[in-house]
C-alpha positions, 0 to 999 in steps of 0.5 A: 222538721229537718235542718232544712230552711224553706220559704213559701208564699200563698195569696188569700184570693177574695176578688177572683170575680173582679176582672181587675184584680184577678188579672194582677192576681193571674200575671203575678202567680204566674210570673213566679217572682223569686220562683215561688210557686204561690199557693191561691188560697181561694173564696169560693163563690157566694150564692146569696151575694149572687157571684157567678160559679162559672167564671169562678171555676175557670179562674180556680183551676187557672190558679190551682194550675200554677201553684197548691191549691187551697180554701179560705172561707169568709165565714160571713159573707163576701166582704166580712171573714170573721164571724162575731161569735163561735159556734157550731155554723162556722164549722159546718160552712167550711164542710158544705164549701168543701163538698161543693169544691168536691163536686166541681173536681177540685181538690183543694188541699190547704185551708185558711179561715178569714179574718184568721178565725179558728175553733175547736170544731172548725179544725176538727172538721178540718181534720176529717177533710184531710186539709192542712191548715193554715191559719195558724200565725206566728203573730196576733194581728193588731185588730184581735183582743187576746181572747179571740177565738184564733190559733198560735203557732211558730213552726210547723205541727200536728195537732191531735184532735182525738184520734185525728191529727190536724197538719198545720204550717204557719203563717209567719209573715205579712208583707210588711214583716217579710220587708223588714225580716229580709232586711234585719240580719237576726235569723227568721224561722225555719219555715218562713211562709209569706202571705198577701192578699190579691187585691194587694196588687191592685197598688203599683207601690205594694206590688213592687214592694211584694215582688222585691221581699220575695226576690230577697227571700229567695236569697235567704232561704230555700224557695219552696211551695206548700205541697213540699213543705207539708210533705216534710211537715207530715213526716217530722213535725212535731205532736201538739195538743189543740189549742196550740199556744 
């Protein structure tokens, strides 16, 4: 990466069905605290669990409207992202959700797997779907062992995957880290990418909380969005073999 120090912020959208948290979510984007533009990282509807694809998809292309559009996928079901074990049905979700997206004219270009989960066949297919990855941390959440399946990374990388190249850009900061980070006078990372989750605004106290970290950051790096910095990422990050450590 260049010399340049950006911030960018996105939102894991698992309730985009829930009238409640899906107005917090939609008055929030488009507030644009700190003028980020947040990127949804959106659920796509559940058949078996019976969500609704219609009122889905008008909610999806509201928030694709104000900010880079992505898929994150739970990899069970509706109210549980990450499955118990790998295999190859993890990766072969993410494709049939992507066709999917495809067919109703979206175009998602970022990825997040819940609960954070990452395989070598999962990111392969993310490869062959062009997506740029985010799943990636710069910290091991507390409720992972070392051993689960997950990727690690601090900046921004190309991950080669045979003759494909996976873009991933990092997630960096929860809420709570981000707090502490625009307070603590030691530097933060190059990129610094924000994440929360939708339902996160249903607490008047988080909400706040949230929108004031994201007014401190922009004072402390660049405000930029996900498209911006996988532009720059695509150009001058650098090569790592998978699994990244």
């Amino acid at each position: 990466m260049t010399g340049k120090r950006y911030a960018v912020v996105s939102c894991h959208v698992e309730a985009i069905l829930d009238d409640r948290t899906w107005e917090a979510f939609s008055a929030f984007q488009e507030s644009a605290p700190g003028g980020f533009r947040i990127a949804p990282l959106v659920r796509p509807p559940d058949e078996a669990a019976g969500e609704a694809a219609d009122v889905w998809l008008e909610r999806a292309r509201a928030a694709g409207s104000r900010g880079p559009l992505g898929h994150h996928t739970h990899f069970v079901g509706p109210g549980h992202a990450r499955p118990p074990h790998p295999g190859p049905e993890h990766g072969e979700r993410v494709r049939r959700e992507a066709g999917w997206l495809r067919e109703q004219g979206l175009r998602p270009r970022f990825f997040c797997g819940g609960g954070w989960y990452m395989d070598a066949g999962v990111a392969s297919i993310l490869a062959e779907l062009g997506y740029v990855d985010c799943t990636a941390t710069a910290f091991r959440p507390s409720y992972l062992d070392d051993a689960a399946p997950r990727l690690s990374l601090d900046r921004p990388a190309r991950l080669v995957l045979g003759r494909r190249r996976l873009l991933a850009i990092p997630t960096t900061h929860s809420l709570g880290q981000a707090a502490r980070a625009t307070l603590d006078p030691e530097p933060m990372p190059a990129v610094v990418h924000v994440y929360f989750h939708d339902t996160d605004l249903l607490s008047r106290r988080r909400r706040l909380a949230l929108r004031a970290t994201l007014v401190a950051l922009a004072r402390r790096r660049d405000v930029s969005d996900l498209d911006e910095v996988a532009a720059e990422a695509e150009a001058s990050a650098p090569e790592l073999p998978f699994p990244a450590t």
